[in-house]
MDTraj code that builds the backbone (N, CA, C; nanometers):
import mdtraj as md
import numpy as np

residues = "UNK UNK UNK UNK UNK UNK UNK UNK UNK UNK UNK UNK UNK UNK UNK UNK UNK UNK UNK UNK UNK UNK UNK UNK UNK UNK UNK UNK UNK UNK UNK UNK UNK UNK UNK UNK UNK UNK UNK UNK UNK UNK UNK UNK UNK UNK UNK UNK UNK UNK UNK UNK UNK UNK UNK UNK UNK UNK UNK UNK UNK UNK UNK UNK UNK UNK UNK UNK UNK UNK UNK UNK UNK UNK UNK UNK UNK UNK".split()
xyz = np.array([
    [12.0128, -10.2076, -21.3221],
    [11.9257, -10.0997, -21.3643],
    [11.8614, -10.0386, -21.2400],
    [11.8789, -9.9331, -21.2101],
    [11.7855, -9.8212, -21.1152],
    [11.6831, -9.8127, -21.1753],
    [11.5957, -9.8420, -21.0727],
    [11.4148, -9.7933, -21.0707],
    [11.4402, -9.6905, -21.0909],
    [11.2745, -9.6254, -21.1118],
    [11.2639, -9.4737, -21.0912],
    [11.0680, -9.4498, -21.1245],
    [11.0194, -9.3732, -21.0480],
    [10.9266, -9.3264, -21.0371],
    [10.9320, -9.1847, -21.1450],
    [10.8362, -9.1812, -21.2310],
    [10.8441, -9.0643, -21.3329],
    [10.7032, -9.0174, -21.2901],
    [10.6523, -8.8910, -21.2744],
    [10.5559, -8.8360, -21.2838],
    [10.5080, -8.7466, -21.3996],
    [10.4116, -8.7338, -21.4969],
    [10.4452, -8.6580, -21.6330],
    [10.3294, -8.5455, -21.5378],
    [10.3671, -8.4455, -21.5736],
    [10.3388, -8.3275, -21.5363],
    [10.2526, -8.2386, -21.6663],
    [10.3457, -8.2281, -21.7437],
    [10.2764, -8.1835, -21.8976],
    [10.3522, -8.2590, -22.0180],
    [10.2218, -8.2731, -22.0924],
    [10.2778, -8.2579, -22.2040],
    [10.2808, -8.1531, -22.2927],
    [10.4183, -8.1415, -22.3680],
    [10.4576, -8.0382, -22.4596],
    [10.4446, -8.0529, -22.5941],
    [10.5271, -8.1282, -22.6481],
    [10.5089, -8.2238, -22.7700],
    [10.5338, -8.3058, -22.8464],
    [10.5192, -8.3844, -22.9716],
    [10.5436, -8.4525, -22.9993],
    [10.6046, -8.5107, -23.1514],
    [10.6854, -8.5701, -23.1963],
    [10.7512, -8.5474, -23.3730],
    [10.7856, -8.6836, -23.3438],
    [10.7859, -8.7193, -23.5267],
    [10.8501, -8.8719, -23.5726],
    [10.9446, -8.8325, -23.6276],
    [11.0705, -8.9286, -23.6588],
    [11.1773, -8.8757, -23.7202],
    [11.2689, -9.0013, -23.7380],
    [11.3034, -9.0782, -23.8450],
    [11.3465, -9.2101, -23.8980],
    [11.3202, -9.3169, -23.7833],
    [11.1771, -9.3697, -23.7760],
    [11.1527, -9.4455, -23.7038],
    [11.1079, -9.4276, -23.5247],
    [11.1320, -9.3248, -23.4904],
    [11.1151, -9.2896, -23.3267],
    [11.0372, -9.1866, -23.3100],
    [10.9448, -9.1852, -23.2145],
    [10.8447, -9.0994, -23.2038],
    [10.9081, -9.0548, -23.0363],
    [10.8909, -8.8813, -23.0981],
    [11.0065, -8.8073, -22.9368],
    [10.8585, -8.7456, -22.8905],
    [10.8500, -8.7547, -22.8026],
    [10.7558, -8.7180, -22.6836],
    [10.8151, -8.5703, -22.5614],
    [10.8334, -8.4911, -22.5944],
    [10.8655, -8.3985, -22.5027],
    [10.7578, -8.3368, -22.4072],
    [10.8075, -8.3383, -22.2508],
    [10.7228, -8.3962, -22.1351],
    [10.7897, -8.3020, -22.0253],
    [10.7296, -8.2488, -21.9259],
    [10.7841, -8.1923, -21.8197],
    [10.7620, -8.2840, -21.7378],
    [10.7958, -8.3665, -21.6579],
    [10.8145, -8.4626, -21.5392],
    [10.8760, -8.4431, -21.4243],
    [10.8254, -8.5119, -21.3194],
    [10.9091, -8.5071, -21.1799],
    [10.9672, -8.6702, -21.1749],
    [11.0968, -8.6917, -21.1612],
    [11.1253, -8.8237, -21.2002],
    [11.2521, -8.8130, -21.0257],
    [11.1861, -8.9359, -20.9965],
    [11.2204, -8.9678, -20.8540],
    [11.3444, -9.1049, -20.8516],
    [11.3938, -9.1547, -20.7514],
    [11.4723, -9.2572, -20.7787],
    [11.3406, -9.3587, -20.6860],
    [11.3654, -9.5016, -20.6766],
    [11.2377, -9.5615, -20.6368],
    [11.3158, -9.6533, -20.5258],
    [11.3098, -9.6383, -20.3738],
    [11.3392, -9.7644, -20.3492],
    [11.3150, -9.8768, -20.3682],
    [11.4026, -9.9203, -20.3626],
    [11.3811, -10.1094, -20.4143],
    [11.2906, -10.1820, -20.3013],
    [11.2337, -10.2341, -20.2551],
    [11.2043, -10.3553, -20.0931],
    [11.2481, -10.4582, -20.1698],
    [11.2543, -10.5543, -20.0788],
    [11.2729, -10.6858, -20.1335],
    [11.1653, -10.8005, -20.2317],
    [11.0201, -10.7227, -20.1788],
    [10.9344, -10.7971, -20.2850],
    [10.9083, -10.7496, -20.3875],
    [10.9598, -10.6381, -20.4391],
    [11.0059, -10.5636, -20.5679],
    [11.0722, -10.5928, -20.6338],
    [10.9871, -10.5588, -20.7772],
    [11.0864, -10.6433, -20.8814],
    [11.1484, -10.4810, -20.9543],
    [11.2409, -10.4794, -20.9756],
    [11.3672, -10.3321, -21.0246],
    [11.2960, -10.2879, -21.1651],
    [11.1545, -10.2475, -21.1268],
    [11.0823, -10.1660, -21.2638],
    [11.0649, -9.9972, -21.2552],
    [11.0889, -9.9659, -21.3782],
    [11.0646, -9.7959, -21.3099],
    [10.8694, -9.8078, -21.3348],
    [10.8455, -9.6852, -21.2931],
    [10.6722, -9.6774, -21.2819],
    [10.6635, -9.5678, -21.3885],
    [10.5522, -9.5337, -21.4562],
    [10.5510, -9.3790, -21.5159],
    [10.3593, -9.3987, -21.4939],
    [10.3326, -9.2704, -21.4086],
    [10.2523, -9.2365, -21.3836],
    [10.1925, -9.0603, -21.4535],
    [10.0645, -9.0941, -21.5040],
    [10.0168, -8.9958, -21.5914],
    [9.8486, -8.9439, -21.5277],
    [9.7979, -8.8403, -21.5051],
    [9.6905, -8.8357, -21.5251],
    [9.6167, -8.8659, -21.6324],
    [9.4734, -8.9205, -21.6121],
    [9.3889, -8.9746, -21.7134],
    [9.3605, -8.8663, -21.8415],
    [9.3654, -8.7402, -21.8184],
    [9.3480, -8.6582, -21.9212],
    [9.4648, -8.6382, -22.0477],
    [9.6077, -8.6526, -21.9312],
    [9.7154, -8.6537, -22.0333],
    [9.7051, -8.7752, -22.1067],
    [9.6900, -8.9222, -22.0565],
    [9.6782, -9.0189, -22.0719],
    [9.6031, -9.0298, -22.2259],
    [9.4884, -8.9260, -22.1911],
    [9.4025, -8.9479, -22.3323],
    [9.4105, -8.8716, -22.4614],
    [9.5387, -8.7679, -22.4027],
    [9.5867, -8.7022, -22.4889],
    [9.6664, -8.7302, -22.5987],
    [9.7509, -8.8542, -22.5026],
    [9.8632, -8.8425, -22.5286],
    [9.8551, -8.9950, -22.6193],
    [9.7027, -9.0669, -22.6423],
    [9.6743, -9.1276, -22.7109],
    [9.6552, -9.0889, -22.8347],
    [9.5551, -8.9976, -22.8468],
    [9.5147, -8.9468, -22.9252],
    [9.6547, -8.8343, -23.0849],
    [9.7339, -8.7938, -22.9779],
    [9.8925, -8.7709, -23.0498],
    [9.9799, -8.8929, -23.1221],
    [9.9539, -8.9835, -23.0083],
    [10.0158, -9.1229, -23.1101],
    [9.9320, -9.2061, -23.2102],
    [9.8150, -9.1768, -23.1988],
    [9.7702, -9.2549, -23.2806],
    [9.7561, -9.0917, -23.4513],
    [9.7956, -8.9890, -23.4199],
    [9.8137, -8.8826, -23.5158],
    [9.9482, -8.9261, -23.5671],
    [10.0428, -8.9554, -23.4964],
    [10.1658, -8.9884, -23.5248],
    [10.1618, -9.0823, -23.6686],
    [10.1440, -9.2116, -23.5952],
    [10.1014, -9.3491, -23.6545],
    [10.0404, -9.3036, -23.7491],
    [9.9688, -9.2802, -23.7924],
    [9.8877, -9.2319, -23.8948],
    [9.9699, -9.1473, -24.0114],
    [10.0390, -9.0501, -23.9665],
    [10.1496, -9.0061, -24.0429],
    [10.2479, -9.0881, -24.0836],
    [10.2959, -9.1504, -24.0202],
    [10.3980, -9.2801, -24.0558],
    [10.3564, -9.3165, -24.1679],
    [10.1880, -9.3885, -24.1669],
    [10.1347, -9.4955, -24.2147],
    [10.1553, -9.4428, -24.3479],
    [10.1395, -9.3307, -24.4162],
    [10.1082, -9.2437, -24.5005],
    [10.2546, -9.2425, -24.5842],
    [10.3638, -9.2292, -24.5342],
    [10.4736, -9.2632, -24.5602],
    [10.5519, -9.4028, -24.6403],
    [10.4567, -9.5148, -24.5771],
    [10.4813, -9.6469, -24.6065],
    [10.4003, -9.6956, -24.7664],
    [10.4837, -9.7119, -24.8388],
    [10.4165, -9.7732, -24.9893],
    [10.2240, -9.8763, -24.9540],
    [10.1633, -9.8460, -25.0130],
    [10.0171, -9.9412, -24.9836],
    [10.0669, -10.0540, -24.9356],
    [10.1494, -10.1812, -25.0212],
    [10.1966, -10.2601, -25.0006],
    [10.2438, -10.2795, -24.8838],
    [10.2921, -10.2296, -24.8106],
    [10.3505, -10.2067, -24.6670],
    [10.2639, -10.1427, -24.5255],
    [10.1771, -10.1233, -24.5643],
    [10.0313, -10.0900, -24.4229],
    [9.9888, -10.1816, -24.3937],
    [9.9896, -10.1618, -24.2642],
    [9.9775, -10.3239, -24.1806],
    [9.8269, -10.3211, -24.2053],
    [9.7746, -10.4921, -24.2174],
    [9.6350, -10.5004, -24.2621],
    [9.5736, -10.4723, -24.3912],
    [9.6393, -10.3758, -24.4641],
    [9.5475, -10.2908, -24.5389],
    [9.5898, -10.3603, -24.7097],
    [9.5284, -10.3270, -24.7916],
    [9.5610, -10.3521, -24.9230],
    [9.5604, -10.2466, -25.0426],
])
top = md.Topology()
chain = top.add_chain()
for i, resn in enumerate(residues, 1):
    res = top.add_residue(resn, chain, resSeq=i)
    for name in ("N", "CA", "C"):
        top.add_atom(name, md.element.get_by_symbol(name[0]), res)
traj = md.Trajectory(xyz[None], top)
């Protein structure tokens, strides 16, 4: 597996669709050298604002899901 350094630049937007939540993102996505005390992870780096955005969209997401799922089936809930 190739590393890679992702930078998210913007976010655009976001949809659920049988199970997967698509995130569409403008990014600068780099290849990462390896060193030797590196372990072969990619990085994804966000500013704190997208960061809190982009919380706030998934947990809208989730929420839609949840709504979808019979009572019986919401995690926690009764």
């Amino acid at each position: 597996m190739k590393p890679y350094d992702i930078e998210v630049q913007r976010l655009k937007s976001m949809k659920h669709d049988k199970g997967l939540i698509e995130i569409n993102i403008d990014a600068l996505v780099m290849s990462r050298q390896m060193r030797d005390d590196q372990s072969a992870t990619s990085c994804l780096r966000l500013p704190v604002e997208h960061a809190r955005t982009l919380l706030i969209l998934l947990k809208q997401q989730l929420a839609e899901l949840d709504k979808l799922q019979p009572r019986s089936r919401r995690s926690g809930r009764s």
